[in-house]
VEXLUM-590329 format. One record per residue (C-alpha): residue number from 1; y, x, z. Coordinates in nm, 4 decimals. Example, Ala and Ser with C-alpha at 12.3 -4.5 7.8 and 13.67 -1.06 7.14 Angstrom:
REM residues 2
<site mimi="1" Y="-0.4500" X="1.2300" Z="0.7800"/>
<site mimi="2" Y="-0.1060" X="1.3670" Z="0.7140"/>
REM end
This chain:
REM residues 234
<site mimi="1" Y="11.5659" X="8.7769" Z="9.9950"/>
<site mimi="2" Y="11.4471" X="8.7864" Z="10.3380"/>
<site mimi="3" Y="11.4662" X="9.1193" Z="10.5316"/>
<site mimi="4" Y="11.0886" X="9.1447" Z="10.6480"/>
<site mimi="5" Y="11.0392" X="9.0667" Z="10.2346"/>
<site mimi="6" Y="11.3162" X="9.2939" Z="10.1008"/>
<site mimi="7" Y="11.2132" X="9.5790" Z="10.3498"/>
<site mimi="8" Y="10.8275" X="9.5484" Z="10.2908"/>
<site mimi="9" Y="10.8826" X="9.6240" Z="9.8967"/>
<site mimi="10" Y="11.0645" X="9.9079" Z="9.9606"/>
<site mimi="11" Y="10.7357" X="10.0503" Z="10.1129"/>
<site mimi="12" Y="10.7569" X="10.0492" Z="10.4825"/>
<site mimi="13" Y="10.4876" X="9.8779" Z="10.5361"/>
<site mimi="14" Y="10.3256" X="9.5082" Z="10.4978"/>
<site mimi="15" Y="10.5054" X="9.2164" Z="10.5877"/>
<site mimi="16" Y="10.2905" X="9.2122" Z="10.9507"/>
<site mimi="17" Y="10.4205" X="9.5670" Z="11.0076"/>
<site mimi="18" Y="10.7762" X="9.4893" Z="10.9305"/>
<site mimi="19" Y="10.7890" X="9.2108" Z="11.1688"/>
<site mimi="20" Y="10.6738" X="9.4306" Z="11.4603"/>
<site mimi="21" Y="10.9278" X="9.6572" Z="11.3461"/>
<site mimi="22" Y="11.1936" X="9.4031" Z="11.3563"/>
<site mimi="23" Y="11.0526" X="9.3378" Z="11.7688"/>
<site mimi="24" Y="10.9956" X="9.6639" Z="11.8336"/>
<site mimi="25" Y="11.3918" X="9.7128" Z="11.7750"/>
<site mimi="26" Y="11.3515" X="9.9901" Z="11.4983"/>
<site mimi="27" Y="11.5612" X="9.8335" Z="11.2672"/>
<site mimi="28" Y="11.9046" X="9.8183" Z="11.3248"/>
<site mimi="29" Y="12.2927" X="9.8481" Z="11.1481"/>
<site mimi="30" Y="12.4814" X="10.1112" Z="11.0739"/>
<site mimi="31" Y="12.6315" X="10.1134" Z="11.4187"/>
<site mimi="32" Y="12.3051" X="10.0684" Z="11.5861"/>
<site mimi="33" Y="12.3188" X="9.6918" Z="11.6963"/>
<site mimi="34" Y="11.9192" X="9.6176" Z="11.6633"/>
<site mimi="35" Y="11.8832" X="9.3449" Z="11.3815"/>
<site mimi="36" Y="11.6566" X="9.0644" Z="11.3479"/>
<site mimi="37" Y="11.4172" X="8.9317" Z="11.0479"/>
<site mimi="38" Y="11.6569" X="8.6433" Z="11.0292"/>
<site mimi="39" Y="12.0068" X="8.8212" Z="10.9717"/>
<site mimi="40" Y="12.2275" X="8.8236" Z="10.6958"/>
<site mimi="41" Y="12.3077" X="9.2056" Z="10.6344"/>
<site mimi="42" Y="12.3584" X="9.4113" Z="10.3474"/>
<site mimi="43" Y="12.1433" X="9.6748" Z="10.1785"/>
<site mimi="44" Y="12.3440" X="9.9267" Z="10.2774"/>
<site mimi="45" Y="12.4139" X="9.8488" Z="10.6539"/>
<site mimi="46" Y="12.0284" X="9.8865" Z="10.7089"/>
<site mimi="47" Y="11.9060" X="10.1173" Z="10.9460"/>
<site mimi="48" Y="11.5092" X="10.2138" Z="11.0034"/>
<site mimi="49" Y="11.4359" X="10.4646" Z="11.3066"/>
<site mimi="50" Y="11.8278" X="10.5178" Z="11.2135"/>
<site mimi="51" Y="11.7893" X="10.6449" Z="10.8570"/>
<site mimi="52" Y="11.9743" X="10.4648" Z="10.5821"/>
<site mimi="53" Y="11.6911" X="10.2413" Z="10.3872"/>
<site mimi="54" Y="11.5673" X="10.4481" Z="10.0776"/>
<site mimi="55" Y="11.7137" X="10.2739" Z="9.7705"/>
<site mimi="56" Y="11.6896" X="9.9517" Z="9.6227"/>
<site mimi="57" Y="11.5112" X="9.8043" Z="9.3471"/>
<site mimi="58" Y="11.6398" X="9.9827" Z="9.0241"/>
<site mimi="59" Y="11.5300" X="10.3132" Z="9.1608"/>
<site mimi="60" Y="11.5401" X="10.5933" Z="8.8737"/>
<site mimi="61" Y="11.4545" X="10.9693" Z="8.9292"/>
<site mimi="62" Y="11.3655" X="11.3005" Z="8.7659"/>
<site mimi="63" Y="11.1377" X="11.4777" Z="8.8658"/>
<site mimi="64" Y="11.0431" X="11.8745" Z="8.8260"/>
<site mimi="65" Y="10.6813" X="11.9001" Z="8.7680"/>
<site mimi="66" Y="10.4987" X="12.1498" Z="8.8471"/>
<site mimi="67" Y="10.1291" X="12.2513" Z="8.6738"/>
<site mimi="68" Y="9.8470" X="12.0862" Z="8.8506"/>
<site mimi="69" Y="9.9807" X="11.7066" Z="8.9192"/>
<site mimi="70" Y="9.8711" X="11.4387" Z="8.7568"/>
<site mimi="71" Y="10.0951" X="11.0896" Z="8.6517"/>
<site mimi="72" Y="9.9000" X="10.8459" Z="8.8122"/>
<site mimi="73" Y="9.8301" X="10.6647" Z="9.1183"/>
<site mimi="74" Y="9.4577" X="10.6503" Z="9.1778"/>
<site mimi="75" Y="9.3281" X="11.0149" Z="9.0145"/>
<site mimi="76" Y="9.2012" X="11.2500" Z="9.2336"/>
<site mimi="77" Y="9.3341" X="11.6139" Z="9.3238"/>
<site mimi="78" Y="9.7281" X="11.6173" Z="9.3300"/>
<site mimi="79" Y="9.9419" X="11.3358" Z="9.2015"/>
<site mimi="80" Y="10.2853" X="11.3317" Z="9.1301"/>
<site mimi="81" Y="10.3684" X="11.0468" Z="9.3820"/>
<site mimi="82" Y="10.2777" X="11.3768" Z="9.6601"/>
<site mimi="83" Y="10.6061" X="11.5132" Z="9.5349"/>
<site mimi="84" Y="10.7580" X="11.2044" Z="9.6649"/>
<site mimi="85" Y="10.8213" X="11.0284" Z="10.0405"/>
<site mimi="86" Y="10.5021" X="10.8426" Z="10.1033"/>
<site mimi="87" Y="10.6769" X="10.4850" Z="10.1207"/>
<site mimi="88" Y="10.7802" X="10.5187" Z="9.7242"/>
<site mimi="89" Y="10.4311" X="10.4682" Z="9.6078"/>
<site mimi="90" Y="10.3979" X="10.1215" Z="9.8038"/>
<site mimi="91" Y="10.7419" X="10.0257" Z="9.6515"/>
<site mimi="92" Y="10.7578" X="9.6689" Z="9.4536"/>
<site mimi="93" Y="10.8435" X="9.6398" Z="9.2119"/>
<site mimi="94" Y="10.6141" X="9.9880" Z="9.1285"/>
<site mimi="95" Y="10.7748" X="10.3294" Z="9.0627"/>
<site mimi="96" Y="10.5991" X="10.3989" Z="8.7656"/>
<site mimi="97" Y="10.6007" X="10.7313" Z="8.5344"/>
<site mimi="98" Y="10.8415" X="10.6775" Z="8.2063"/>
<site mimi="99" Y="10.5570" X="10.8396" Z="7.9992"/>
<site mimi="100" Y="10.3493" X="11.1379" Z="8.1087"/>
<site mimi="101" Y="10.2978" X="11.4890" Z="8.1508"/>
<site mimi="102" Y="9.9175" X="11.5951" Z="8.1182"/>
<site mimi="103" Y="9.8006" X="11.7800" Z="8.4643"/>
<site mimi="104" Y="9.8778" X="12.1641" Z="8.3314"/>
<site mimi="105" Y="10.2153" X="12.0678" Z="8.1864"/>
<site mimi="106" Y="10.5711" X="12.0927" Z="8.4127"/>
<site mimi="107" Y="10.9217" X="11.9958" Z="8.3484"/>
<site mimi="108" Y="11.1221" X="11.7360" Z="8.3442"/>
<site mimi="109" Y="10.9509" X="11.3997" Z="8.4189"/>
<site mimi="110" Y="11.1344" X="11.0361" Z="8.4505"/>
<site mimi="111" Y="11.0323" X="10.7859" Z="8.7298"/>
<site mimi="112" Y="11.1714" X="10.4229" Z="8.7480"/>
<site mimi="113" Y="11.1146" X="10.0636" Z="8.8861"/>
<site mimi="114" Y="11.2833" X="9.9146" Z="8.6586"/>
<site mimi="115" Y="11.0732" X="9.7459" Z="8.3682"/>
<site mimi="116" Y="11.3461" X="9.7057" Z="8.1439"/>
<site mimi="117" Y="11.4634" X="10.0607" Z="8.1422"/>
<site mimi="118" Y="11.1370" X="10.2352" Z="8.1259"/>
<site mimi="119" Y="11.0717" X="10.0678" Z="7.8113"/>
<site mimi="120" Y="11.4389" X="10.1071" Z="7.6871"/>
<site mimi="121" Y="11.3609" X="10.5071" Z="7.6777"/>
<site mimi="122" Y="11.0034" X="10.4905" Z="7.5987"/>
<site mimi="123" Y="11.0933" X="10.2279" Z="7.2661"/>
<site mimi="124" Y="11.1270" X="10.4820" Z="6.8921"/>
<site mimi="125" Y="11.4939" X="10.2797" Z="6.8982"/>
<site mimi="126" Y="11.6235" X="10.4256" Z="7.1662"/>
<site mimi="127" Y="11.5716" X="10.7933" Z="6.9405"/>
<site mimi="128" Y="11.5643" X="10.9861" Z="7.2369"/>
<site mimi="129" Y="11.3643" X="11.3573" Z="7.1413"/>
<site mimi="130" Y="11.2255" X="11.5231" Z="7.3611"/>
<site mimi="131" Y="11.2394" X="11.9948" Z="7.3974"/>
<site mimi="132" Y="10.9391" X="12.1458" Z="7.5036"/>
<site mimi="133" Y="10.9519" X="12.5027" Z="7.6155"/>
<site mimi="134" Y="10.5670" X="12.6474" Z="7.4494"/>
<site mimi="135" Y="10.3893" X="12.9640" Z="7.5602"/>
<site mimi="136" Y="10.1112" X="13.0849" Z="7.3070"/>
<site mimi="137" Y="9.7897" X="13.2411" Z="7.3333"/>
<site mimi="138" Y="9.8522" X="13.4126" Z="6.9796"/>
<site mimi="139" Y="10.1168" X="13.5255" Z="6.7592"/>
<site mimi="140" Y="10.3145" X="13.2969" Z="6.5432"/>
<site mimi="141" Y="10.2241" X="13.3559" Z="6.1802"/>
<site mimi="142" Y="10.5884" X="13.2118" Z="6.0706"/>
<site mimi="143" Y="10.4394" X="12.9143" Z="5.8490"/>
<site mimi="144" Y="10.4482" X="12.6810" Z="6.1690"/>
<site mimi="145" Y="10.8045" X="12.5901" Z="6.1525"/>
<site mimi="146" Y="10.8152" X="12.4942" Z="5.8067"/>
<site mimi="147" Y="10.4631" X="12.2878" Z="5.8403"/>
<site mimi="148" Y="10.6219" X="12.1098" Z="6.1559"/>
<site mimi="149" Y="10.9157" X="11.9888" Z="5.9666"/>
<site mimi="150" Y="10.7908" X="11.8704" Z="5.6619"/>
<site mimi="151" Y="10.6810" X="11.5589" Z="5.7824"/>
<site mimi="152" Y="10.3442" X="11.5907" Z="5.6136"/>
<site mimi="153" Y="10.1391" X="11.7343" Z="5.8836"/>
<site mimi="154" Y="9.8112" X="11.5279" Z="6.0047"/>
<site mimi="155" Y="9.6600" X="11.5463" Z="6.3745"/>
<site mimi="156" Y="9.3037" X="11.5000" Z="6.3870"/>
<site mimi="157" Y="9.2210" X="11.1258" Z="6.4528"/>
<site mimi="158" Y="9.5652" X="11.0007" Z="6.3371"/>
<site mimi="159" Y="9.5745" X="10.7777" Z="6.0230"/>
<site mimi="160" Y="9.9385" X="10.8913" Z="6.0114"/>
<site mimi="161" Y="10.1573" X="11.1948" Z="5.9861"/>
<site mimi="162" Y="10.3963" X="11.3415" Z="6.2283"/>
<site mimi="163" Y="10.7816" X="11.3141" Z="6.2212"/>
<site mimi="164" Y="10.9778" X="11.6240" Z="6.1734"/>
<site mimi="165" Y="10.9863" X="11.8294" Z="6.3888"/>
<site mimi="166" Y="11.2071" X="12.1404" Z="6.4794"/>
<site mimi="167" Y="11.0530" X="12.4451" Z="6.6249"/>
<site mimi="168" Y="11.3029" X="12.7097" Z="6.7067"/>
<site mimi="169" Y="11.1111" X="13.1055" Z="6.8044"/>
<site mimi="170" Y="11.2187" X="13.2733" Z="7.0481"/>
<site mimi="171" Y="10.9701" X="13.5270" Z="7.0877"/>
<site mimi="172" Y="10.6042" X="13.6559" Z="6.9236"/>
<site mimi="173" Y="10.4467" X="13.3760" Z="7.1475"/>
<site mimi="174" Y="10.7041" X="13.1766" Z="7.2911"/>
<site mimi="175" Y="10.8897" X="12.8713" Z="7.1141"/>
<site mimi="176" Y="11.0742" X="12.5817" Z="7.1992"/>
<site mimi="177" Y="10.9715" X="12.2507" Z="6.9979"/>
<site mimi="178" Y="11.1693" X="11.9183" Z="6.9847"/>
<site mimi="179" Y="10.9785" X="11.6034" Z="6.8977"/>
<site mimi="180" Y="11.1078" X="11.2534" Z="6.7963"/>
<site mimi="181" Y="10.7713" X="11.0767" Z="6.8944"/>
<site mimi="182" Y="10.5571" X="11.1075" Z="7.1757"/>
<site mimi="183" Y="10.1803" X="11.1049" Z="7.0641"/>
<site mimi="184" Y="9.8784" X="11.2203" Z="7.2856"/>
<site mimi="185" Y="9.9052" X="11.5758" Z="7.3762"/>
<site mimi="186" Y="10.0474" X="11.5728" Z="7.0928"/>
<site mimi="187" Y="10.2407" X="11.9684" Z="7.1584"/>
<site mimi="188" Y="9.8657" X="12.1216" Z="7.2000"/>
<site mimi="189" Y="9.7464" X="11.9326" Z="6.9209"/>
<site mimi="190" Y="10.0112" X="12.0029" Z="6.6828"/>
<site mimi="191" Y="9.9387" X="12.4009" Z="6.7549"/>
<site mimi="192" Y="9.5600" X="12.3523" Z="6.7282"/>
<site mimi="193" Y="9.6412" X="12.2177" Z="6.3948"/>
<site mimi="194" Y="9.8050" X="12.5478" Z="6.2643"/>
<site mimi="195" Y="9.5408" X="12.7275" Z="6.4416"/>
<site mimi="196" Y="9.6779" X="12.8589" Z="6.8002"/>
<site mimi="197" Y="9.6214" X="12.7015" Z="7.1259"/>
<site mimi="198" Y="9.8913" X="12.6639" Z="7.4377"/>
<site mimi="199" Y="9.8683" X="12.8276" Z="7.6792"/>
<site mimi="200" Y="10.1612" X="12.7081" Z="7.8909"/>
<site mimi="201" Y="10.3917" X="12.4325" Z="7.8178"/>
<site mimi="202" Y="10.7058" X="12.3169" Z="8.0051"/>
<site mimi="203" Y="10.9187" X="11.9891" Z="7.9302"/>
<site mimi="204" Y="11.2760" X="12.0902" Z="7.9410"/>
<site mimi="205" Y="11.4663" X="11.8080" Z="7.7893"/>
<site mimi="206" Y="11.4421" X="11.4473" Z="7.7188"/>
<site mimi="207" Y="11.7592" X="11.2881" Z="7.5146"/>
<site mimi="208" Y="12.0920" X="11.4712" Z="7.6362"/>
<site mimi="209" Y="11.8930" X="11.5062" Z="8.0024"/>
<site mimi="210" Y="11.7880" X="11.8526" Z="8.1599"/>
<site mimi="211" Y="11.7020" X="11.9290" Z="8.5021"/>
<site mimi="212" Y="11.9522" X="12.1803" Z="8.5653"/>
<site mimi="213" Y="11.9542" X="12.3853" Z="8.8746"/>
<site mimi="214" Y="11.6604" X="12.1175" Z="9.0542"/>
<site mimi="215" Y="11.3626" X="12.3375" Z="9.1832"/>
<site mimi="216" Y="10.9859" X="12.2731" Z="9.0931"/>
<site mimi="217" Y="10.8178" X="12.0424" Z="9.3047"/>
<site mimi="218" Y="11.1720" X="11.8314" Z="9.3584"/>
<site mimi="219" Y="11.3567" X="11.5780" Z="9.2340"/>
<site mimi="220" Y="11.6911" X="11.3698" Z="9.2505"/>
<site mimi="221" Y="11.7813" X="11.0053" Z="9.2382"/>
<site mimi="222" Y="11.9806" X="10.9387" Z="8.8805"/>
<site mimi="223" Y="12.2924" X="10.7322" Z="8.8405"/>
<site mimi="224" Y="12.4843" X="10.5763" Z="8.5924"/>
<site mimi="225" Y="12.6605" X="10.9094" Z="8.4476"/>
<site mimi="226" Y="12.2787" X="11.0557" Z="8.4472"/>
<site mimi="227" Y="12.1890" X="10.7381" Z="8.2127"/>
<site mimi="228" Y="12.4460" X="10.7997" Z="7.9909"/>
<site mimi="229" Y="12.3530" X="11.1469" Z="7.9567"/>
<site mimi="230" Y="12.0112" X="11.0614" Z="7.8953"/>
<site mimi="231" Y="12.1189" X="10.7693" Z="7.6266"/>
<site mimi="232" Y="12.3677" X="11.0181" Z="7.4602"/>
<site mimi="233" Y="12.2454" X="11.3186" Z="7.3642"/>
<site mimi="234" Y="12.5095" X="11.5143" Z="7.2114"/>
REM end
């Protein structure tokens, strides 16, 4: 692939803008020798303004959410991609949410460009649950962890029921849940349905994945050892 190409979908700008880079001698090696559109050089030699280029196509990353961003690209108010440097948002092939977190839920949220993967974790094969840390409004009653498990239960506009799920208490109102499906708000609804209502809810887990030690409002690139960690829940 050409550099003014390969650079461009990496979000640095269009093609046009690129190309002036390239003559305005911004981009350069890694020992500062100012490159041209038409040179041979690897990914990794790249210099722009002398930063390493952000990574290459196959980009993955977790992301701490906080409350009050929403996954998407074109909403209003806060968006996720704010969280991010400004060039990832232009990036082609897109860097695209693995799922989504409503706009009042944090936690742990997965980012990729890569097609292939994102629907590896999203597909019901790939068995990958998912822990939710839930806040209440009320007090358990102590039916709701036997109704979540049975496999019975019935969300409102759903022809049909839930999978088992496990709901561990850890306090009057506090609970963590762990699905094996991921249906529309399907958390909120699922309390709603035993008659309480969330009032904060936190994603702490997907698969064998947490987000350790990484701040709210941050995130980290993943690498192979992360993917593995993610596909192999212990």
């Amino acid at each position: 692939m050409k550099l003014v190409k390969h650079i461009a979908n990496l979000g640095y700008g269009s093609r046009k803008q690129v190309q002036l880079m390239f003559r305005e001698g911004r981009i350069t090696d890694a020992d500062g020798e100012v490159l041209y559109a038409d040179d041979a050089v690897a990914h990794e030699a790249i210099r722009v303004d002398g930063e390493p280029l952000d990574p290459p196509p196959g980009l993955t990353l977790m992301l701490h959410k906080p409350r009050g961003y929403t996954c998407s690209t074109k909403d209003t108010g806060r968006l996720i991609y704010d969280l991010l440097p400004p060039r990832f948002r232009e990036r082609s092939p897109q860097l695209s949410s693995v799922g989504r977190l409503d706009r009042d839920t944090s936690g742990l949220l997965l980012m990729t460009d890569d097609g292939a993967l994102l629907h590896r974790i999203v597909s019901p094969k790939a068995k990958l649950d998912k822990a939710y840390e839930v806040t209440l409004a009320d007090d358990l009653r102590g039916d709701e962890g036997a109704r979540f498990a049975s496999g019975t239960l019935m969300l409102e506009s759903d022809d049909k029921p839930l999978l088992p799920a496990e709901l561990d208490v850890q306090g009057p109102r506090q609970a963590q849940l762990v699905l094996h499906e991921g249906r529309y708000h399907q958390v909120r609804r699922m309390f709603a349905a035993v008659g309480n209502h969330v009032d904060a809810l936190h994603r702490s887990r997907i698969g064998g994945l947490t987000l350790g030690a990484l701040p709210e409002g941050e995130w980290r690139i993943l690498d192979a050892s992360d993917l593995d960690t993610l596909f192999n829940a212990a």
